[in-house]
C-alpha positions as CSV (number, residue, x, y, z in Angstrom):
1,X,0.0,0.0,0.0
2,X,2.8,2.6,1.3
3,X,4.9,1.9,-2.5
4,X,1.3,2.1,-4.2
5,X,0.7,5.8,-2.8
6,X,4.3,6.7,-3.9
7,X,3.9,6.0,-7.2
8,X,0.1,7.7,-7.0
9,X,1.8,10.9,-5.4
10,X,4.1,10.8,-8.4
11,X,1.2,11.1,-10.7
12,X,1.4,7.6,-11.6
13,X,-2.4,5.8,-12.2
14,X,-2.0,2.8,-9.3
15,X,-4.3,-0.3,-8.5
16,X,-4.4,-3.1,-6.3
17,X,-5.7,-6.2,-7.0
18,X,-5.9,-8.4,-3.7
19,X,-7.2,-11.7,-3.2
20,X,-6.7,-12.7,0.5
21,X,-6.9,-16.1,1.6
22,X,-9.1,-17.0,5.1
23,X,-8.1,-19.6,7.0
24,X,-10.6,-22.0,8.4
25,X,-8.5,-22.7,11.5
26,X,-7.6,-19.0,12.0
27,X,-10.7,-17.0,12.2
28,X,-14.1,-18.5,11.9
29,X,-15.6,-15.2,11.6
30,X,-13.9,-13.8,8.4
31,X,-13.8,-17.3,6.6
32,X,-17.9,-17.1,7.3
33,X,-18.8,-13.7,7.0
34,X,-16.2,-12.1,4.5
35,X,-18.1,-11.1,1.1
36,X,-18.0,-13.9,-1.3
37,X,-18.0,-12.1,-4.5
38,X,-15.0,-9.6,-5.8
39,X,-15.8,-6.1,-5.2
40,X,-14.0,-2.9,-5.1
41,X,-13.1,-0.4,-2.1
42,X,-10.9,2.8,-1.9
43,X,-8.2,2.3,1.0
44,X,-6.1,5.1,1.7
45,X,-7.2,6.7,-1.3
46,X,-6.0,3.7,-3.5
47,X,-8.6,1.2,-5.3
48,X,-8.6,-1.9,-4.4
49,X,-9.8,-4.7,-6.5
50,X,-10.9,-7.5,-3.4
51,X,-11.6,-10.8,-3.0
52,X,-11.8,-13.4,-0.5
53,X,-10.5,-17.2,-0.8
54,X,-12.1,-19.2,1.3
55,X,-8.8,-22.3,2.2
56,X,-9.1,-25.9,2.5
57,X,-7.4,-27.1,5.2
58,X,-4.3,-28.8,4.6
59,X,-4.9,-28.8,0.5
60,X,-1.8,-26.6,0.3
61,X,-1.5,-27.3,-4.0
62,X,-5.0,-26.7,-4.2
63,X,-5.2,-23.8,-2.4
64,X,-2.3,-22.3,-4.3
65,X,-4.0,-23.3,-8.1
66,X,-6.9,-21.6,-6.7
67,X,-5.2,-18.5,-5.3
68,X,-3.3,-18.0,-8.5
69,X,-6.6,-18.7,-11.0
70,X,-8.4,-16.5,-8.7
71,X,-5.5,-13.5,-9.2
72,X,-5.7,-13.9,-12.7
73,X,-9.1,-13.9,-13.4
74,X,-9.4,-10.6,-11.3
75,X,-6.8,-9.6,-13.8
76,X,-8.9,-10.4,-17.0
77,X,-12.0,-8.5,-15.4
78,X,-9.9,-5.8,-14.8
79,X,-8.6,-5.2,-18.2
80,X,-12.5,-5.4,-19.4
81,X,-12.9,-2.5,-16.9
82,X,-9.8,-0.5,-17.0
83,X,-7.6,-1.9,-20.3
84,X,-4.2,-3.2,-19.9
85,X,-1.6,-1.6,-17.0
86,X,2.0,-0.9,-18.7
87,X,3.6,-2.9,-15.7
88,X,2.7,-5.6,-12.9
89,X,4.7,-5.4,-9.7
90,X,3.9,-8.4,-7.5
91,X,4.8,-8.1,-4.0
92,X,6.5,-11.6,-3.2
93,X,6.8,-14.4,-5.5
94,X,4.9,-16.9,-3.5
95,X,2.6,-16.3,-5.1
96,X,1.8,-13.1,-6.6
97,X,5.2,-13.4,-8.6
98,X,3.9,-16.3,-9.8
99,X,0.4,-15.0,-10.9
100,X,2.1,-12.1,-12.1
101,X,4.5,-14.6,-14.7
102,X,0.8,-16.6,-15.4
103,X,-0.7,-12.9,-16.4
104,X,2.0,-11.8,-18.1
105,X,2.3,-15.2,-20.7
106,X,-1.3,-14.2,-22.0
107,X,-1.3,-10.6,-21.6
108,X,2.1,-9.4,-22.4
109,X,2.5,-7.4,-19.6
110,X,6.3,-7.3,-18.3
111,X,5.8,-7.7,-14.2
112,X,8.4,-6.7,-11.8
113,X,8.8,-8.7,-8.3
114,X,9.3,-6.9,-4.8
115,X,10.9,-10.0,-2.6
116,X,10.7,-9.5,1.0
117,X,10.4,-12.8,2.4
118,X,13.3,-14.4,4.7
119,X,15.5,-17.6,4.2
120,X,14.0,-19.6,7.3
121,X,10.7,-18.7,6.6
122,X,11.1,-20.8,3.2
123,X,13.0,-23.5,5.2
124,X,9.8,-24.0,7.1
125,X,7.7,-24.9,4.2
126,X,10.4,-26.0,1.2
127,X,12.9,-28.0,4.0
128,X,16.2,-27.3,3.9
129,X,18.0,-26.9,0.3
130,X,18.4,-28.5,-1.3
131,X,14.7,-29.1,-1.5
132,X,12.1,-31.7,-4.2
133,X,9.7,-29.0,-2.7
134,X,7.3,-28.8,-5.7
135,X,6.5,-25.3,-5.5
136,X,10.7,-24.4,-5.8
137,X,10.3,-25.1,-9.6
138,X,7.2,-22.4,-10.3
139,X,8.9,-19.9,-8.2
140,X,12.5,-20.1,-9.9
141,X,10.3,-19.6,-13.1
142,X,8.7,-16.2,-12.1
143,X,12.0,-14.7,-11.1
144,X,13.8,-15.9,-13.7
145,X,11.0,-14.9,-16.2
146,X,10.2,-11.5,-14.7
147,X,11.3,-8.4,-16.0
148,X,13.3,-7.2,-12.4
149,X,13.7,-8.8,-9.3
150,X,13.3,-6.2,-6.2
151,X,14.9,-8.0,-3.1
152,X,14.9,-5.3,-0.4
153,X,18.6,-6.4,1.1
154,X,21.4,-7.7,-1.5
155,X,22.3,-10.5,1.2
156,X,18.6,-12.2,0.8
157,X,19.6,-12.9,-3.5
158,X,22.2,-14.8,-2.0
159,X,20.7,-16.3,0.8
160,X,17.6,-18.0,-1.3
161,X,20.1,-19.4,-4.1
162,X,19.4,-22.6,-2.8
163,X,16.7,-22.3,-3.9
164,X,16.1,-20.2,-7.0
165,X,19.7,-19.4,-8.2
166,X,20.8,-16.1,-8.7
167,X,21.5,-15.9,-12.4
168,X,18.1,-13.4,-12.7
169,X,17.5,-9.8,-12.8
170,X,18.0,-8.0,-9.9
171,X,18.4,-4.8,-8.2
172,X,18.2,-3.9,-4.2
173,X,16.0,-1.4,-3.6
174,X,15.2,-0.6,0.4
175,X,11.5,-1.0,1.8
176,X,9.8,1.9,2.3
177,X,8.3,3.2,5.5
178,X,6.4,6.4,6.4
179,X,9.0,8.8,7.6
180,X,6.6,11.8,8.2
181,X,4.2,9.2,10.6
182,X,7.9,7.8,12.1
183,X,9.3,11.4,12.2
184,X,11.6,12.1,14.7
185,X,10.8,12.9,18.7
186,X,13.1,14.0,21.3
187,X,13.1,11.9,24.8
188,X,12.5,12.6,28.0
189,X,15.7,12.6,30.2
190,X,16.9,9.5,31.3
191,X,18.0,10.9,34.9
192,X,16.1,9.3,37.4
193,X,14.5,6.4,35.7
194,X,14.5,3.4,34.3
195,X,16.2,2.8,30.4
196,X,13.2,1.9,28.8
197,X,14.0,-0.8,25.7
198,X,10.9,-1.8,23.6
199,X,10.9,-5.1,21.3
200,X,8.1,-4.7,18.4
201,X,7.9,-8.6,16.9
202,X,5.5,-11.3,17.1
203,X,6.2,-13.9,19.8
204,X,7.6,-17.1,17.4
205,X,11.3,-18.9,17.4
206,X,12.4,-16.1,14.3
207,X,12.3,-13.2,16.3
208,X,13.9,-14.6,19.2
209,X,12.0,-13.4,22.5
210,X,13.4,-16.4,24.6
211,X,17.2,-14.9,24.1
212,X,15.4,-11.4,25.1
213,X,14.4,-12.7,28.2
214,X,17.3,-14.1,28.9
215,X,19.6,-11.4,28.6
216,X,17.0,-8.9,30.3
217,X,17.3,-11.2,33.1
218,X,21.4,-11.2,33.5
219,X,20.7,-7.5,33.5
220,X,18.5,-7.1,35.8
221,X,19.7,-10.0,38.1
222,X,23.2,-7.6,38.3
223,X,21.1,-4.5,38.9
224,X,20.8,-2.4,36.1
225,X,17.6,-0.4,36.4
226,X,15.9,-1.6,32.5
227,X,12.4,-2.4,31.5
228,X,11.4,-3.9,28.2
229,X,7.7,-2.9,26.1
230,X,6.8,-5.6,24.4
231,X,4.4,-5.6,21.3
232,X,3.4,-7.9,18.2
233,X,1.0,-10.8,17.8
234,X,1.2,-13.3,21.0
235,X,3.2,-11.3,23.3
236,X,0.0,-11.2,25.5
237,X,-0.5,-15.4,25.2
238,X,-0.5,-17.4,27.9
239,X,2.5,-18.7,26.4
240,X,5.3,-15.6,26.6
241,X,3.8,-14.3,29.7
242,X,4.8,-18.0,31.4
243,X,7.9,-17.5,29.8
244,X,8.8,-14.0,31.1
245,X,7.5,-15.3,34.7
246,X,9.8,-18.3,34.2
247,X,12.5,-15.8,33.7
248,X,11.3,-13.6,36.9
249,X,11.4,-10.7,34.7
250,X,10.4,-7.4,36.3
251,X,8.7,-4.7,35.0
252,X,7.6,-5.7,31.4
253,X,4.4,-5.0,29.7
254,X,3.1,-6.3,26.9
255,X,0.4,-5.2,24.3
256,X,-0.1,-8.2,22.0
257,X,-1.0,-7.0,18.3
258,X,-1.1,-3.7,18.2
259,X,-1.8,-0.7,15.2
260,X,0.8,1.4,14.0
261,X,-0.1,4.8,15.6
262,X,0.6,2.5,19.2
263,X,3.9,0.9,17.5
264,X,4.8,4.9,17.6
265,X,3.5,6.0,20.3
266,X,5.4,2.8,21.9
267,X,9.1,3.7,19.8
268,X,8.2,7.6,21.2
269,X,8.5,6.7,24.7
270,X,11.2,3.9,24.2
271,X,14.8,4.7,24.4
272,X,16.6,1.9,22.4
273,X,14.7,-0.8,20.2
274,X,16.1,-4.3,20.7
275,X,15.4,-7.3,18.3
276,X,16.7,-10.5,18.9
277,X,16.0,-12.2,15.4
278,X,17.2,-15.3,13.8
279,X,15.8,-14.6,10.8
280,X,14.9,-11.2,8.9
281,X,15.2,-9.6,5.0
282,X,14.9,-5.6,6.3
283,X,12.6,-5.5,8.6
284,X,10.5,-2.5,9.0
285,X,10.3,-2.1,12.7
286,X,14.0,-1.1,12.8
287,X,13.4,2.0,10.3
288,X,10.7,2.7,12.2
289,X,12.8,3.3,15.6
290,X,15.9,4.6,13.9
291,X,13.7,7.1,12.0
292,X,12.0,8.3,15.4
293,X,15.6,8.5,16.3
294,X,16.1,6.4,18.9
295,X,18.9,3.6,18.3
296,X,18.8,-0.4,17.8
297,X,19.8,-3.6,19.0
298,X,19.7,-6.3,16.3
299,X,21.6,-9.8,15.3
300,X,23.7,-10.8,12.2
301,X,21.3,-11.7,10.2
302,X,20.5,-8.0,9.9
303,X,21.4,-6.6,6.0
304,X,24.3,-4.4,6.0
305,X,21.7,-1.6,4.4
306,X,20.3,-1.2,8.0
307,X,23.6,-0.8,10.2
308,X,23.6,2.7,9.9
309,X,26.4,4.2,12.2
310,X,25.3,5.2,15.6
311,X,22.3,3.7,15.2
312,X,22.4,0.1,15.2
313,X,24.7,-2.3,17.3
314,X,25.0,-6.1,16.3
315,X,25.3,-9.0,17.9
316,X,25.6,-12.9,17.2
317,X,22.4,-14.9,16.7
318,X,21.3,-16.9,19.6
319,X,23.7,-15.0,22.2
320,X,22.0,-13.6,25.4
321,X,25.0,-12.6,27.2
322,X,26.5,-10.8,23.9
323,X,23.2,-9.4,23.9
324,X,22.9,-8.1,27.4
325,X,26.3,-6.7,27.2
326,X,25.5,-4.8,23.7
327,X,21.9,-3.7,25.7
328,X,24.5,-2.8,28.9
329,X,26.6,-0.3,26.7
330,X,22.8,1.2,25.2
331,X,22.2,2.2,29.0
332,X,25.8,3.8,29.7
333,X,26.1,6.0,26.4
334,X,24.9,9.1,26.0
335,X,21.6,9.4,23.9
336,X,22.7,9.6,20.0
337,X,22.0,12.3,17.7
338,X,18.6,10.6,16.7
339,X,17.9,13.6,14.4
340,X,21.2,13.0,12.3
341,X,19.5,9.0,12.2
342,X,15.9,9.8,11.4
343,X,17.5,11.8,8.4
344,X,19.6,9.0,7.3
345,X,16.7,6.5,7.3
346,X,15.0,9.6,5.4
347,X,17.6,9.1,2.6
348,X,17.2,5.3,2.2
349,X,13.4,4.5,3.0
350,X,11.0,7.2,2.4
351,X,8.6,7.3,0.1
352,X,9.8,10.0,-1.7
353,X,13.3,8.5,-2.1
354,X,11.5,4.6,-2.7
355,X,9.1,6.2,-4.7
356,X,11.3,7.9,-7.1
357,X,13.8,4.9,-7.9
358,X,9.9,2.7,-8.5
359,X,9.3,4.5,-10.8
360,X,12.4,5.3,-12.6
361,X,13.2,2.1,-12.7
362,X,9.3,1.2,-14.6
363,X,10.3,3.4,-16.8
364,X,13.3,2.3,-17.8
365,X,12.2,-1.5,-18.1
366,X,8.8,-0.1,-20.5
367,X,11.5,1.9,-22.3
368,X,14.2,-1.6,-22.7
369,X,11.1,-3.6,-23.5
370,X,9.6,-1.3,-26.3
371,X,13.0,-1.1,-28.3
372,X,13.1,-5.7,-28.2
């Protein structure tokens, strides 16, 4: 949505087309009550094209044909509605890369693929490469096929060439965030209180809450006066709240899924964002605290792109006491120049500055593709 309204602000004509599959299992209510025909809504002053898919447990392949016949023939009524787009840019290529490929075969429309999704995240369906995992086939196709590949961090083309290769067209290009919503705050003093560190992530093995916990408790078992702000989907289960008691952890709060004005309003009153990931591509929440200019804690697996200086401090996957140390050294430096960092971010991951390589970048490939 956020790289649909760049392009719009440019003057570009954008639409979405979005079919979103319901889980049985997940939510009962949306899989029942969800419209069962394709309609179209305005959402943040974009159209979007909608339809719902209603799963079959378990019938992954099926699901998938269905998902990707469904995309495609919302892309035939389109055309009948609006003619043919001059580009496709498919956000992922499980599967909407995929669709996009399918579309572009009988339409002749060249489609461009924004990747975002990590390395472990495919381990957990394909297995570990290398991988009979039927779907790797289809998905090497659309990026080798497509006119650009967008993965937003150089280190995930190689990462995924298990899987896919890397002998496709490709060019990094940063995710984009809303720096004017994420704009830079001043703190409060730190002098008499505690160092207040925030984690924004779900609660699941990627992002690493259990070596959190463990290296908030080394620090607070030696005394330092911290307390952690926890937010995402499942930080308010049953589940990490037994595993922050098992911990004795002391003065943490957590929110569960929250929206994004809270995620600010949470990164506003934080003083350092930590995240303890196994697993990431770019991820978002770290612009997001560097741009309200307060600095972060992250892992390895973090792309270079996002270690601006001053702003982020890394540490090794899976280790809590390098991690408490790192979170030790937040609380004993001086506050950085968080305006000098929200401007940086500014550079890389605005829309202005994401919006403007899109779209160049369109117009180069319509340009390439008119002269073949």
């Amino acid at each position: 949505m956020d790289q649909a309204k760049a392009l719009s602000a440019l003057g570009h004509e954008v639409r979405i087309l979005s079919n979103v599959q319901l889980g049985l299992t997940i939510n009962k209510k949306d899989y029942f009550t969800l419209p069962l025909s394709r309609f179209e809504h305005v959402m943040d002053g974009m159209t979007v094209c909608q339809s719902y898919q209603r799963g079959i447990p378990r019938m992954v392949h099926h699901n998938v044909e269905k998902w990707v016949s469904i995309v495609c023939s919302m892309f035939d009524d389109y055309v009948e509605r609006y003619g043919k787009p001059d580009i496709l840019h498919a956000h992922c290529a499980k599967w909407a890369g995929y669709a996009a490929m399918k579309i572009c075969g009988k339409h002749g429309v060249p489609y461009v693929i924004t990747e975002h999704l990590p390395l472990m995240l495919l381990e957990d369906e394909f297995g570990t490469a290398p991988s009979r995992a039927w779907q790797i086939p289809l998905l090497k196709e659309a990026y080798h096929k497509a006119s650009m590949v967008l993965p937003v961090s150089e280190e995930l083309v190689e990462d995924t060439a298990c899987y896919y290769g890397s002998d496709y067209r490709w060019q990094y290009l940063s995710n984009m965030i809303d720096t004017d919503f994420f704009s830079y705050q001043p703190r409060q003093s730190r002098d008499g209180r505690r160092f207040r560190f925030c984690c924004v992530a779900d609660y699941s093995f990627r992002k690493g809450l259990d070596v959190l916990f463990a290296a908030m408790h080394q620090l607070q078992s030696e005394g330092d006066e911290v307390e952690l702000i926890l937010a995402g989907k499942g930080t308010d289960s049953r589940r990490c709240l037994r595993e922050i008691d098992d911990q004795h952890l002391q003065h943490v709060k957590t929110y569960g899924l929250v929206d994004r004005k809270t995620v600010r309003s949470i990164l506003n009153d934080s003083d350092a964002l930590v995240l303890a990931s196994r697993s990431e591509v770019q991820p978002l929440v770290l612009l997001e605290a560097m741009s309200t200019g307060i600095p972060t804690i992250t892992t390895e697996c973090i792309p270079q792109n996002l270690r601006l200086k001053g702003g982020c401090k890394i540490v090794p996957i899976d280790d809590a006491d390098a991690l408490a140390e790192a979170m030790k050294q937040a609380v004993l430096e001086p506050q950085p120049d968080g305006l000098k960092l929200s401007e940086c971010v500014r550079q890389m991951a605005s829309p202005e500055v994401v919006g403007k390589k899109l779209s160049d970048l369109f117009v180069e490939l319509l340009v390439t593709s008119s002269h073949l």
